[in-house]
C-alpha positions as CSV (number, residue, x, y, z in Angstrom):
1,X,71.5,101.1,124.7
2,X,69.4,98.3,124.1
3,X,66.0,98.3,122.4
4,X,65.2,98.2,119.2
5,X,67.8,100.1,117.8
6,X,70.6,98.7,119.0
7,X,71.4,96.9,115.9
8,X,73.2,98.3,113.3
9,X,69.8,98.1,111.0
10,X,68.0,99.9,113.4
11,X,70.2,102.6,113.8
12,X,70.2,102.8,109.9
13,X,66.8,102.9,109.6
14,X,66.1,105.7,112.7
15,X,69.7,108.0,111.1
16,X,67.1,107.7,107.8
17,X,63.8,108.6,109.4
18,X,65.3,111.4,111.1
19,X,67.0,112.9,108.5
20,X,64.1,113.1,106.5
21,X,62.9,114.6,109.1
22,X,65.7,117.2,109.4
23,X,65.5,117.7,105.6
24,X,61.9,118.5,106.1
25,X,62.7,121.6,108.5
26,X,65.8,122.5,106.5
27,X,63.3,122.8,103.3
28,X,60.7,124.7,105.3
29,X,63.9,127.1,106.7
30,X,64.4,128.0,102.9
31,X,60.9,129.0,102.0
32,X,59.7,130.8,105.3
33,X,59.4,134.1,104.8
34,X,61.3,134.7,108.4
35,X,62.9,132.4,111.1
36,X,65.6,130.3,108.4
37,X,67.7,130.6,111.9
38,X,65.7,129.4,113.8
39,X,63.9,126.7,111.9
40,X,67.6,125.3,110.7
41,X,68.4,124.6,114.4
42,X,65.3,122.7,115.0
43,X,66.3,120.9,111.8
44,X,69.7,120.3,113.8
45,X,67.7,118.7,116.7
46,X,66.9,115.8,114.8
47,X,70.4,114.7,114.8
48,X,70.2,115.1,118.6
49,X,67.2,112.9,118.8
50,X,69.4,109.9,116.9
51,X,72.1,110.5,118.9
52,X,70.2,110.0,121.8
53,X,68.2,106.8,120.8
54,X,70.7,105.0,118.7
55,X,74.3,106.8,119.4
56,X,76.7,109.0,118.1
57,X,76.8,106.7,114.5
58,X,73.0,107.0,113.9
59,X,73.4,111.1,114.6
60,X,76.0,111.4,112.6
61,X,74.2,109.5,109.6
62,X,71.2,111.4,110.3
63,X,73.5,115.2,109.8
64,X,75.6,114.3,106.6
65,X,72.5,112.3,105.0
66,X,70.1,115.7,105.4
67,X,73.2,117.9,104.8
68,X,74.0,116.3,101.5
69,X,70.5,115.8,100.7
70,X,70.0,119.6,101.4
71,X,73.1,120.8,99.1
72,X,71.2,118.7,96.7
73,X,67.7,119.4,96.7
74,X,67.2,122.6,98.4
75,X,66.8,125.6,96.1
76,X,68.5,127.2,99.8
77,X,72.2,126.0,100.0
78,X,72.8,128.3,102.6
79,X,70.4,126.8,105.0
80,X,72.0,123.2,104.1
81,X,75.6,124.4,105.0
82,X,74.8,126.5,107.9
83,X,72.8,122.6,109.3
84,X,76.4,121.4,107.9
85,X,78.6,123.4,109.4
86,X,77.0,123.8,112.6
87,X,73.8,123.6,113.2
88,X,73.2,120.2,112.4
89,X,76.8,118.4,113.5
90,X,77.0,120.6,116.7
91,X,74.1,118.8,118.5
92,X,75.5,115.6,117.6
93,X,79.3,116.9,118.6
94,X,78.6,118.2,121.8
95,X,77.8,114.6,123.0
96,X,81.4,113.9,122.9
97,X,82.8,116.7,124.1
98,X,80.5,116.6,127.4
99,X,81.7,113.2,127.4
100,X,85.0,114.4,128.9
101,X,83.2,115.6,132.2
102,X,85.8,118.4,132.6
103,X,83.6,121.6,132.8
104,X,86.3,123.9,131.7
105,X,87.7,121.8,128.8
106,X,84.6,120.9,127.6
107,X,83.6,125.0,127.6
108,X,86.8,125.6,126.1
109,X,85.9,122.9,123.3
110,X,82.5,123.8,122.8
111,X,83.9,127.7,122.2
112,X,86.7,126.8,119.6
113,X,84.4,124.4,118.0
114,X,81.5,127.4,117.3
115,X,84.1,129.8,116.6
116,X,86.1,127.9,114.2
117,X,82.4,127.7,112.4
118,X,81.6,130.8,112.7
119,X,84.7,131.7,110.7
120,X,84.0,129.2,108.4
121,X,80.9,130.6,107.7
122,X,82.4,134.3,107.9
123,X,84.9,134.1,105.5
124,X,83.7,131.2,103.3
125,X,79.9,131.1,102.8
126,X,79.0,134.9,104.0
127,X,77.8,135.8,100.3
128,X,75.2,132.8,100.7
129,X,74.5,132.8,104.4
130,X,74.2,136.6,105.0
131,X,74.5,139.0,101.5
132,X,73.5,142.0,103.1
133,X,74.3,142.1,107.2
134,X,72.5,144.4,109.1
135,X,73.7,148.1,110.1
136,X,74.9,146.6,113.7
137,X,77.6,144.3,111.8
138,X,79.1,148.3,111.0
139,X,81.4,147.9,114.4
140,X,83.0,144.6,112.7
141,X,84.0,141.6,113.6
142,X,84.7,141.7,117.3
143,X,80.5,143.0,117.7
144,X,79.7,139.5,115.3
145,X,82.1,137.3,117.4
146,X,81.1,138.9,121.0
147,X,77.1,138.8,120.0
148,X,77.6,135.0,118.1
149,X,79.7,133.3,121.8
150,X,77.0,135.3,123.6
151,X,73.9,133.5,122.0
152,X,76.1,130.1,121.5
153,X,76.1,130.2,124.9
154,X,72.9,130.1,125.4
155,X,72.2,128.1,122.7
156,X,74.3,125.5,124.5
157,X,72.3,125.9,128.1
158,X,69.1,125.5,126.1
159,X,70.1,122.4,124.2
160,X,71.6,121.0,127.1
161,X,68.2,121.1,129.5
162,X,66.5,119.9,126.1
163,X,68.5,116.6,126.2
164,X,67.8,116.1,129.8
165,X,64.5,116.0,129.0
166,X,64.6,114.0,126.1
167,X,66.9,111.4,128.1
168,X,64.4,111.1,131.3
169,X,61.8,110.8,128.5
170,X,63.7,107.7,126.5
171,X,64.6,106.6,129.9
172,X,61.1,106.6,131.6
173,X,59.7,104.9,128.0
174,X,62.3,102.0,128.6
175,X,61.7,101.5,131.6
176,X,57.6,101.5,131.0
């Protein structure tokens, strides 16, 4: 790692900065008018960004610190658990499952991990998360579960090319 994070105050101090950070886009998820979705996974990238610069410790830091913060002082507590439940520790997650470096495993992994949230969030927090689903929801569960692995995946594609990026950009900054 190196840098100036490589201590464990450093990685304190960046978890903290980034979680206000997240907390920020996790506020601005409960008051926008439209795009809570989308504006609670950028929220989740900030745990990503820790991750990245300061490991796994200082993501994980960064996710339950705004998490907690967010079941706290958000007027939205669906917003903070959807960041908690997955949103906001799946960025940080999927660093150790691509670990492995067993495509097939690690696809396997990624799809229990989202579906085991997803059914958290079905059967648990649906009153806060979603009171009144749209007509398509009609056909059930298999049409939520089909739809949901079918934009995880791409979720997944998206996030992975976004931490290539972000690692030739830490990488070309350390080396400059």
């Amino acid at each position: 790692m190196g840098g100036r994070f490589s201590t464990k105050g450093g990685q304190i101090a960046l978890g903290g900065v980034l979680a206000a950070g997240a907390l920020v886009m996790l506020w601005l998820a409960g008051v926008a008018p439209s795009g809570q979705l989308g504006l609670t996974a950028v929220g989740g990238l900030f745990p990503m960004v820790a991750t990245l610069a300061a490991g796994r410790a200082a993501g994980y830091l960064c996710w339950g610190a705004a998490g907690l913060l967010g079941l706290i002082l958000l007027p939205d507590k669906g917003t903070a658990l959807l960041f908690l439940v997955f949103l906001g520790v799946y960025p940080v997650a999927k660093g150790g499952i691509e670990s492995l470096r067993r495509l097939p495993l690690e696809w396997a992994l990624k799809l229990i991990f989202f579906n085991l949230a997803l059914t958290l969030c079905w059967f648990l927090f649906r009153e806060l998360l979603w009171p009144e689903p749209p007509a398509w929801v009609a056909g059930g569960l298999p049409v939520v579960y089909g739809a949901g692995n079918l934009v995880f995946i791409i979720y997944d594609i998206g996030l992975s090319r976004l931490v290539g990026m972000l690692r030739a950009r830490l990488g070309a900054r350390r080396r400059g």
